[in-house]
C-alpha positions as CSV (number, residue, x, y, z in Angstrom):
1,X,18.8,117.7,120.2
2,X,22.3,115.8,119.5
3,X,25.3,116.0,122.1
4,X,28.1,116.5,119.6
5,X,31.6,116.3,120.2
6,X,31.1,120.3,119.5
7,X,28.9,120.3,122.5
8,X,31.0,119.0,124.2
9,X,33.7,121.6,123.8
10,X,31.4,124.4,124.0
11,X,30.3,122.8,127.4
12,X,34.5,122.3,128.8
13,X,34.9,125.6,127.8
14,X,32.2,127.4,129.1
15,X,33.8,125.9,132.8
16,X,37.6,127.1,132.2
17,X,39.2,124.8,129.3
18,X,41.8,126.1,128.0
19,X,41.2,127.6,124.6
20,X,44.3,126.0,123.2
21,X,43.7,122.5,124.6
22,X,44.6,119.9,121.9
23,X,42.6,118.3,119.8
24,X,42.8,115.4,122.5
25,X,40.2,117.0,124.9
26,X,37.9,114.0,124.6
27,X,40.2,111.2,125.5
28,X,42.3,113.4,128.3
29,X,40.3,113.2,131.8
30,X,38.7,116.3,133.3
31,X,42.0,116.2,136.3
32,X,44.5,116.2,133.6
33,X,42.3,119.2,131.6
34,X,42.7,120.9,135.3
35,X,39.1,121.5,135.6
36,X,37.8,120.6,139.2
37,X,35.0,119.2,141.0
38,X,33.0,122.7,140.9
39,X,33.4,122.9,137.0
40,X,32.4,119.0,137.0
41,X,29.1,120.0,138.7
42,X,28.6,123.2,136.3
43,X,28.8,120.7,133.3
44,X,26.3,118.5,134.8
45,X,24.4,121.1,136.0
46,X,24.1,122.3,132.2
47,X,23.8,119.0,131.0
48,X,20.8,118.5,133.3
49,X,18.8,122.0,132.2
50,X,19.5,121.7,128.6
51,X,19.3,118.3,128.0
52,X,17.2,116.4,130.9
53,X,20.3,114.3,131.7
54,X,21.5,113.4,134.8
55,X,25.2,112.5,134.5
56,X,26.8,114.6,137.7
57,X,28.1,111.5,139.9
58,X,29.8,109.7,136.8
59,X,32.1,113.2,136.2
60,X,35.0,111.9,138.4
61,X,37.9,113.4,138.4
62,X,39.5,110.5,136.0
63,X,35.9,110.2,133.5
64,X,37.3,111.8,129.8
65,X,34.5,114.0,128.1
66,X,34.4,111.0,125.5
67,X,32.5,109.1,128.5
68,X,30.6,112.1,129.6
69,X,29.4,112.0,126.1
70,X,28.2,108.6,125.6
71,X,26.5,108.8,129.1
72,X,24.6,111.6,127.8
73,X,24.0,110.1,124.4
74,X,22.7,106.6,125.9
75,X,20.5,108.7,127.6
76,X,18.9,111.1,125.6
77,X,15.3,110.6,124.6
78,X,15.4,108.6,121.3
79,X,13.9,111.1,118.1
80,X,12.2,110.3,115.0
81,X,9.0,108.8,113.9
């Protein structure tokens, strides 16, 4: 299953992004996108049930999504044969 930057944007949203965020989102930290410590946990949270990732204590209030993704990518169980 890949973590896309789609993902990702499904996943800010789902924890009250605002719809007409820029297309910057991945570079702007989760403070700036105004989306607190409890939406920090949800992410994680959903992260951690759909994915088997643990990533909650590296979603500070300065990490971007673009590090939230890599975290989650690095750590994903490699696929193929």
């Amino acid at each position: 299953m890949a973590f896309t930057d789609e993902t990702v944007r499904e996943l800010l949203l789902s924890v009250g992004l605002d719809p007409a965020a820029g297309d910057d989102v991945l570079e702007r930290s989760f403070a700036e996108l105004d989306l607190d410590s409890l939406a920090r946990v949800e992410i994680a949270t959903r992260i951690q049930d759909r994915f088997g990732v643990d990533v909650e204590e590296r979603l500070t209030a300065d990490a971007t999504p673009s590090l939230m993704k890599k975290l989650v990518t690095e750590r994903l169980p490699a696929t193929g044969a």
